[in-house]
N, C-alpha and C positions, 0 to 999 in steps of 0.2 A: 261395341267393337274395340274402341278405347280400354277396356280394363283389361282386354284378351291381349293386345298387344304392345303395351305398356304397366301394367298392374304398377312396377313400382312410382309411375306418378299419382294412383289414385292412393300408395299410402304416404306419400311427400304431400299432398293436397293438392289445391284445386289451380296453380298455376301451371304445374305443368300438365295438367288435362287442357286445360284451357288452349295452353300452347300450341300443344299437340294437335287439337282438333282443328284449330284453326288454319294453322299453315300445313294440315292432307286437305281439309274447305278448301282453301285459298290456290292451292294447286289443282285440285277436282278442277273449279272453275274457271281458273285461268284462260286457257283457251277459249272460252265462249267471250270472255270480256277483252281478249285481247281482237279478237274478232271483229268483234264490233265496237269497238274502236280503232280501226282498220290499222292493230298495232302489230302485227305477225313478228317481230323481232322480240318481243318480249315470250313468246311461247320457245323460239329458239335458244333463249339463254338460259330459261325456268328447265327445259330440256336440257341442257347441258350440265345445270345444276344439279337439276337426279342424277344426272349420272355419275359424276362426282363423287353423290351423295352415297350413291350404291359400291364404288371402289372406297369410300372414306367409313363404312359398315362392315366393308370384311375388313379391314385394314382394324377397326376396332376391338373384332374380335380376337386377336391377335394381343395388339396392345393394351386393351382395356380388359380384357377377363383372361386372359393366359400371361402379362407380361412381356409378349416378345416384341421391343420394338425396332419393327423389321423397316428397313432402309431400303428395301429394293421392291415394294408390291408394287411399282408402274412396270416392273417387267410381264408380271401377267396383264396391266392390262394393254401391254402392248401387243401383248402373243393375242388375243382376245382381236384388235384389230388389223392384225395380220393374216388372222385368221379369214379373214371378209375381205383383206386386201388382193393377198397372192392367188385364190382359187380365183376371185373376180377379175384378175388380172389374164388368167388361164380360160376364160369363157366361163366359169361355172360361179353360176349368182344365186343358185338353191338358198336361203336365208338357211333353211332346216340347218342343210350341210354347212352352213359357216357358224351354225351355233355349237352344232356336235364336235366339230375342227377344234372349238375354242375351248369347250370343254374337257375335252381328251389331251390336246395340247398342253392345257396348263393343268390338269391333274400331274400328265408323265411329269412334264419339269419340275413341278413344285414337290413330285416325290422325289426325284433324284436330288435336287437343291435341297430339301429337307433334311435327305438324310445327312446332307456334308454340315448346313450351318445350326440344325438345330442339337449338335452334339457341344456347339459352343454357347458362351453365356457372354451379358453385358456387352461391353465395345467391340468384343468380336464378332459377337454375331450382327451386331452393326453392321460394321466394316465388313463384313463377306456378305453380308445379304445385300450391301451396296455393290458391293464388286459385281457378283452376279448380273445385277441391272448392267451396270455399266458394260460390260461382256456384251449381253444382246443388244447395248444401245452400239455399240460400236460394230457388232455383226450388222444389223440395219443398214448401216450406213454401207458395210462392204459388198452387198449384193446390189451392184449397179442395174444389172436387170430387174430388178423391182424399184428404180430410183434414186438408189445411193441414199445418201442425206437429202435427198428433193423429196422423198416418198411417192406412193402412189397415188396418183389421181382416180376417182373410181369415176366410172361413165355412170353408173346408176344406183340406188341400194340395195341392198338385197331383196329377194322375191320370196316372201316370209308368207306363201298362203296359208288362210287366206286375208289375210293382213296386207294391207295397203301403204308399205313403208315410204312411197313417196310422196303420201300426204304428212303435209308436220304434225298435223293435230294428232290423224294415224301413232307416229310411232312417238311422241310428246304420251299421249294414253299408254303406250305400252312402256314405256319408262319407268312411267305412276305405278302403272300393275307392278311389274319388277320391284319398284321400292321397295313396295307396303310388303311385296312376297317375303322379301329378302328382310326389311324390320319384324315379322310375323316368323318369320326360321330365325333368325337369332333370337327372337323372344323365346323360342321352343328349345333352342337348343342351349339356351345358357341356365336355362331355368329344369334343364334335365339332370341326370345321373352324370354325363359325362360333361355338362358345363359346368358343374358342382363341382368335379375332376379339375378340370384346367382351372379354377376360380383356387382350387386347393395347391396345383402348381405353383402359380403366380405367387401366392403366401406364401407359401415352404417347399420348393421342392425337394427339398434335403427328406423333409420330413414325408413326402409322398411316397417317397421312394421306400423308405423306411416301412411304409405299411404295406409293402408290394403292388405298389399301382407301378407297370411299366410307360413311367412320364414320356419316354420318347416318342411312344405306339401316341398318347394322346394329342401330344405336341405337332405329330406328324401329320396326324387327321387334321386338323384344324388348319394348321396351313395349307392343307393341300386344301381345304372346303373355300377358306379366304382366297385362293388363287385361281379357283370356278368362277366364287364371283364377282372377283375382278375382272376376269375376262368375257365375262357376259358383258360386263362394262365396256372394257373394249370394242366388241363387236357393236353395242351401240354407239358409243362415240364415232367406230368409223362411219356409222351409217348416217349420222347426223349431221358428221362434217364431208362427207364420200369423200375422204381421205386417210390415208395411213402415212404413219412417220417414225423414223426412229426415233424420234423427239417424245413420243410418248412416253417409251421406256428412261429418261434419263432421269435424274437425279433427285432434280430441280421438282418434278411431280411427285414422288415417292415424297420432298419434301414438303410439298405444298399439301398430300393426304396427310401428314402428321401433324401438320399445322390445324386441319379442320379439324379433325380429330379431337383435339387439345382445346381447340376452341370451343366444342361444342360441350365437349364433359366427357371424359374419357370412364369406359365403365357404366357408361347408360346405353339403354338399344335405340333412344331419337337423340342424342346429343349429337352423331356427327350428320344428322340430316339439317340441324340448328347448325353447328361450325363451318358446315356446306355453302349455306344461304349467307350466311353474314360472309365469310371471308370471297366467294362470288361478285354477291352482289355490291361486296365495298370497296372491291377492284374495279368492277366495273363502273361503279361511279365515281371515282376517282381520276378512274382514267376519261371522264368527261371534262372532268376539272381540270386536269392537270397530265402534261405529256412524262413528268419527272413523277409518277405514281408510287411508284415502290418505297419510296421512304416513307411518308405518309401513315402508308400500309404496314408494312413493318412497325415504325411509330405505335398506330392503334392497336395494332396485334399485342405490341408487349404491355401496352395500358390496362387491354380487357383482361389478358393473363396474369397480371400483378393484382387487379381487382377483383375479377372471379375466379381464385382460385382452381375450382372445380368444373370450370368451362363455364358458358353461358345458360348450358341447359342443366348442369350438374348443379350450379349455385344456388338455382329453383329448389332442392331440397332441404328439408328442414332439418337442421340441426341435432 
């Protein structure tokens, strides 16, 4: 299963297989052992970590095989939890309907947003793929009938037959499924004709162009694919926390997916499932140590980036 969904760690060698199988094991079982050791908080945060980990995989695809490092992807996964916010707000809790919502929702955007920022390069398209976010995080906040800046409270989670979302173990498994789906389509998809394409962008587009590849047609696909499944993400996040906020779309998360990203190894298909877990779980325990967390954090973050270079899971590759 490992050589299907990772190949290039079986020709880096045997740590990052090792890695690899251990922490999809480690997740598999999790739930059984948090169980019984009557620890249910620890399934909630491993939960929140895939999910994360699934918005910090399209976000890679992006930055790590096409170049674009987009500044604004918490805006899809805010449309994603909006999606499951406002129908549920409206009486309608269909899961189906709040997945279809979030997919159709963040294709339309991320085509329209595409075609305006990815005509631009470098700090532009920074800065307007930031703007963007910021725009819906501050729409969020103006629709006081959904909350304002308070967000919506959900009464329940969605009703995703026949799937059982308001058991945690329930929707914890279907996270895992989602991951591994979403590592297994980027394996497929960068290892294709047209991830070959975008891997050719990212090196020269001057030169892509040159050979008649229309870069923007490719550019434009991809974003819009990254912006599905962030917003899959979305709709789990709301379901996990039964809550929507404009706070998802801001800034500050679009920064914290680049951070994982980066940490994990930008340009591998598990590096930001590894950048996920370490910058998660080293928050979290931090903030047990200590209420003044974020220095710290920051602190570690720029020690592991000056020492591995190529992320934590990238640096596993042999030279």
């Amino acid at each position: 299963m490992l050589s299907r969904l990772f190949p290039e760690t079986l020709r880096a060698g045997s740590p990052q297989v090792l890695i690899s199988g251990l922490v999809l094991l480690a997740m598999l079982l999790l739930p059984v052992v948090a169980l019984s050791l009557s620890q249910p908080f620890y399934i909630t945060l491993m939960t929140r970590v895939m999910i994360y980990a699934i918005a910090a995989c399209a976000l890679n695809l992006l930055i790590g095989y096409t170049g674009l490092v987009s500044f604004g992807q918490s805006l899809f996964l805010a449309l994603g939890a909006y999606a499951v916010g406002i129908p549920s707000f409206h009486g309608l809790v269909n899961g189906w309907a709040h997945l279809i919502i979030a997919l159709a929702s963040a294709a339309l955007v991320a085509a329209i947003v595409g075609l305006i920022v990815l005509r631009t390069q470098g700090m532009a398209f920074i800065m307007i793929t930031l703007a963007f976010a910021q725009m819906f995080f501050f729409l969020g906040i103006s629709l006081k009938n959904y909350g304002g800046d308070d967000g919506i409270r959900l009464e329940g989670r969605s009703l995703l037959a026949p799937l059982n979302l308001g058991n945690n173990a329930t929707l914890y498994y279907l996270c895992f499924a989602v991951l591994v789906a979403v590592l297994y389509g980027s394996w497929r998809l960068v290892h294709s004709e047209f991830g070959m394409t975008l891997r050719g962008i990212k090196g020269n587009e001057r030169r892509m162009k040159a050979m008649g590849f229309n870069t923007l047609k490719f550019k434009l696909a991809i974003y819009i694919i990254a912006a599905m499944i962030s917003a899959v993400a979305g709709f789990l996040l709301a379901n996990l926390t039964s809550y929507t906020s404009p706070a998802y779309a801001a800034w500050t998360v679009s920064g914290e997916l680049i951070v994982m990203v980066v940490l994990g190894g930008m340009g591998t298909i598990f590096g930001p499932v590894i950048g996920t877990l370490g910058f998660l779980l080293l928050e979290e325990g931090l903030k047990e140590w200590t209420e003044f967390w974020g220095m710290p954090l920051g602190i570690i973050i720029v020690v592991i980036v000056l020492v591995a270079k190529r992320g934590l899971y990238g640096s596993l590759k042999k030279a």
